[in-house]
Structure formats: C-alpha cells, structure tokens
C-alpha positions as CSV (number, residue, x, y, z in Angstrom):
1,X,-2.3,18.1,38.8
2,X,-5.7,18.5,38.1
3,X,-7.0,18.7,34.5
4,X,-10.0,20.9,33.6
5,X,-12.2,20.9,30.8
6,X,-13.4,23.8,28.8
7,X,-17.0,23.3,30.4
8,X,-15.4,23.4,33.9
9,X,-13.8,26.7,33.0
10,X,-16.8,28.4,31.4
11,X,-19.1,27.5,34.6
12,X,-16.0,29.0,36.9
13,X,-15.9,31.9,35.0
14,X,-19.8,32.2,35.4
15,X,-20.0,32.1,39.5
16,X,-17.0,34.5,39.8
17,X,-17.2,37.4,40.9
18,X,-15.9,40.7,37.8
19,X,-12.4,42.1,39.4
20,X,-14.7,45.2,38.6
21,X,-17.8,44.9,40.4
22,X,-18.5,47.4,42.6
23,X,-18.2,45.7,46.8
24,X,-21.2,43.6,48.1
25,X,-22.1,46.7,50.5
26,X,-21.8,49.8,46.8
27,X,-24.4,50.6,44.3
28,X,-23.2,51.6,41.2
29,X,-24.3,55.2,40.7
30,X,-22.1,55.4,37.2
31,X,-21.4,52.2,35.0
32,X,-20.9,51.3,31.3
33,X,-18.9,49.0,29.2
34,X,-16.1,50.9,27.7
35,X,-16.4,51.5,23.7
36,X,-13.4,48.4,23.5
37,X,-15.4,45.9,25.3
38,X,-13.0,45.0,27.8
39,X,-12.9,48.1,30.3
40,X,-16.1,49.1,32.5
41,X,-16.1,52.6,34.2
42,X,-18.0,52.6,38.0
43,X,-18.8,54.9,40.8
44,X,-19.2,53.1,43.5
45,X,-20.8,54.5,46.7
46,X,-22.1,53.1,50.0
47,X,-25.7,54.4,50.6
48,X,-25.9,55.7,54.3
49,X,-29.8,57.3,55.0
50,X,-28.4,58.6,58.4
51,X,-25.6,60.7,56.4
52,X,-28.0,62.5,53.5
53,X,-27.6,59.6,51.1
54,X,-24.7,57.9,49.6
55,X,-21.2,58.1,51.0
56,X,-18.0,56.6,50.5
57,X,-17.7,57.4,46.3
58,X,-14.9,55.5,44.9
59,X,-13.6,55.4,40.8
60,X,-13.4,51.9,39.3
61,X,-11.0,50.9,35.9
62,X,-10.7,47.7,34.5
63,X,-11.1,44.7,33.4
64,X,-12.9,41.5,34.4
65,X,-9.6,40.1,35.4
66,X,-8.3,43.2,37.4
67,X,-8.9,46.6,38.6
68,X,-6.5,49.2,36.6
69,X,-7.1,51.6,39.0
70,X,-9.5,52.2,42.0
71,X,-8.9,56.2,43.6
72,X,-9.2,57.0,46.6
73,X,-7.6,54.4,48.0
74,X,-9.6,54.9,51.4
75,X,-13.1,55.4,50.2
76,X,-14.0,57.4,53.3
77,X,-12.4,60.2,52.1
78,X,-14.2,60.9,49.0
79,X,-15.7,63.8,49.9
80,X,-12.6,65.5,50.0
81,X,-10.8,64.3,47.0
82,X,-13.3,63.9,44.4
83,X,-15.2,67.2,43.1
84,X,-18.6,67.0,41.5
85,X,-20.2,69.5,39.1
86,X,-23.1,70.0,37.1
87,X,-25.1,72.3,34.1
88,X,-27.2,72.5,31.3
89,X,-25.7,73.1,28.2
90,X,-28.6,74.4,25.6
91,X,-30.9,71.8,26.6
92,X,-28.5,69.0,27.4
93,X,-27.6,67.5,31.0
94,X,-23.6,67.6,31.4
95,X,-22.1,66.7,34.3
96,X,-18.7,65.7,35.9
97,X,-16.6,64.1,38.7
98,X,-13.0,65.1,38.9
99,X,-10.3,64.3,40.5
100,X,-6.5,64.2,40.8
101,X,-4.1,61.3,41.6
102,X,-0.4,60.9,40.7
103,X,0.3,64.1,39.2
104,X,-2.7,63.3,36.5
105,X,-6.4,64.7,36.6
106,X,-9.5,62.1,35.7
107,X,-13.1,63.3,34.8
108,X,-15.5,61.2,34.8
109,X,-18.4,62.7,32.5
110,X,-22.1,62.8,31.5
111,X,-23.1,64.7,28.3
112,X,-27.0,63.6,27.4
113,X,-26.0,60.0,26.1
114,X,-22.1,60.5,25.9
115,X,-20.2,59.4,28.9
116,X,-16.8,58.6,29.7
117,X,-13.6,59.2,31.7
118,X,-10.6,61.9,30.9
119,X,-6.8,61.5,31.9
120,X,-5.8,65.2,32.0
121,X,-2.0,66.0,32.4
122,X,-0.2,69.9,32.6
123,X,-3.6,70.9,31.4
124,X,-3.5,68.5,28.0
125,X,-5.7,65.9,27.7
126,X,-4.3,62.7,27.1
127,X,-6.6,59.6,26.8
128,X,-10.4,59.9,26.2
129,X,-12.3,56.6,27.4
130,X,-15.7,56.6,26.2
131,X,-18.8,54.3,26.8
132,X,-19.7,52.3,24.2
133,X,-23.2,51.9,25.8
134,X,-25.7,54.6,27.2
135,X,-24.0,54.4,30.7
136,X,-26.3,53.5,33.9
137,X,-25.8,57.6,35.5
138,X,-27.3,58.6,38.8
139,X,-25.9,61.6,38.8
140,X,-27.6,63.4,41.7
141,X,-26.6,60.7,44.1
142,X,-22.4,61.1,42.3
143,X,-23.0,65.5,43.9
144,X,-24.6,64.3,47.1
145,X,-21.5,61.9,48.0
146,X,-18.8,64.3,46.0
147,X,-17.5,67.4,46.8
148,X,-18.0,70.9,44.8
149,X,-15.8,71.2,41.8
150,X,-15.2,74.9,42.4
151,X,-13.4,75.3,39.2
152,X,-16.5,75.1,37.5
153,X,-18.1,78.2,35.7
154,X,-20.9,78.8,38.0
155,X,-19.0,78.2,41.9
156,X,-21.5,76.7,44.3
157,X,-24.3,77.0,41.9
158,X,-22.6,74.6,39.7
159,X,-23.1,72.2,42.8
160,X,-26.9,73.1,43.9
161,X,-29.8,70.4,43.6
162,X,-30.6,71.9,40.7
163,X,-27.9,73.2,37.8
C-alpha cells in the first residue's frame, strides 16, 4: 500500500483534469461557477469553419469530481434536440437554450449579467441554478450550433442574427 502525503495529493489534484471541463477538441461558449461553489454550468461545442461555425453543442452539470449530467448523449445531434432563442427585453440581452430529456425541460439562460440553468417539469419550475459569477456567454456561437426554439414569442425571428 502506498502512503500519500497531503502535498502529494494537492499537486495530483493540480495536474487533473475537472470531471467538468469541456473535451480537449470543445470551447466553452457558456461557463460559470454555480452560486454554491461546487457546480459549473458549460456549453460545450466543437468549432467546425467548413460547417458555418461551431457544431456539436452539448450541456455540462457538475462537479469537479463528476459530471451530474451531460445531454445529448451523442453530441452530433444537437442541432436537433437543443433549441436556441433570443430578444431584447427593454434594453437588456436575454437569451436561452432549451431542451428536454427524461420527461424534464432545462433552460439554460442569459439575462444582461444573470445567467443560469432551469429544471422545468408539467410546466412548473422546479430548481433554479444560478451563476454566482458573471458567466463567460458567447451567445451567438450557442444559435449558430442550436436549433430554433420555436416556442418563443417572435418564431424564426426570435432565432435571426440579430433579435
């Protein structure tokens, strides 16, 4: 049996890799620390030039020491499970990525410097995950690798370039 030392473990800790980093071949377009410290929030996307810009969109929940939940399960098929939407409300940027897994809707939103995740259910919301920092947000590259969330107010327009 090997014995370690607490300076063995802190360097370990230092060189591994977060359970929730985003894959050596994804940018993050959306990131932040969740308002408890322990849960980050990602959008994770594979940028592809050839294909109009990023591709491959993919949710990320959890911890450093595991991923809660990653959806879809095959990234390739973002496009057609996870629906993108955007608007100005007054003068502030709001935008969101939704999407429905296991009988349960998540949103992923961007309100000015409020951003977060929703766990919708029978049309009642039932957790509310907020950053606890101003969240890293590219949200035109999040509509370019999404699909349109027709259920927003506007229909296509609420998908355009610009809200």
């Amino acid at each position: 049996m090997v014995r370690r030392t607490c300076t063995s473990l802190l360097f370990a800790s230092l060189l591994s890799t977060p359970a929730f980093a985003c894959a050596d071949d994804e940018a993050a377009l959306f990131s932040c620390l969740a308002e408890d410290g322990a849960h980050i929030i990602q959008l994770c996307a594979v940028r592809d030039d050839a294909a109009g810009g990023y591709q491959s969109l993919r949710y990320v929940y959890g911890t450093a020491e595991t991923d809660e939940l990653v959806y879809p399960p095959d990234r390739r098929e973002a496009k057609e499970l996870m629906s993108f939407a955007h608007a100005f409300d007054k003068e502030t940027y709001v935008w969101s990525l939704r999407f429905d897994n296991g009988g349960y809707v998540y949103r992923v939103f961007g309100m000015g410097g409020d951003a977060g995740v929703e766990v919708w259910r029978k049309k009642k919301r039932i957790a509310r995950v907020t950053c606890g920092e101003r969240p890293h947000a590219i949200a035109q590259d999040i509509r370019r690798a999404a699909g349109c969330d027709m259920t927003n107010p506007f229909g296509t327009a609420g998908c355009s370039e610009t809200p």
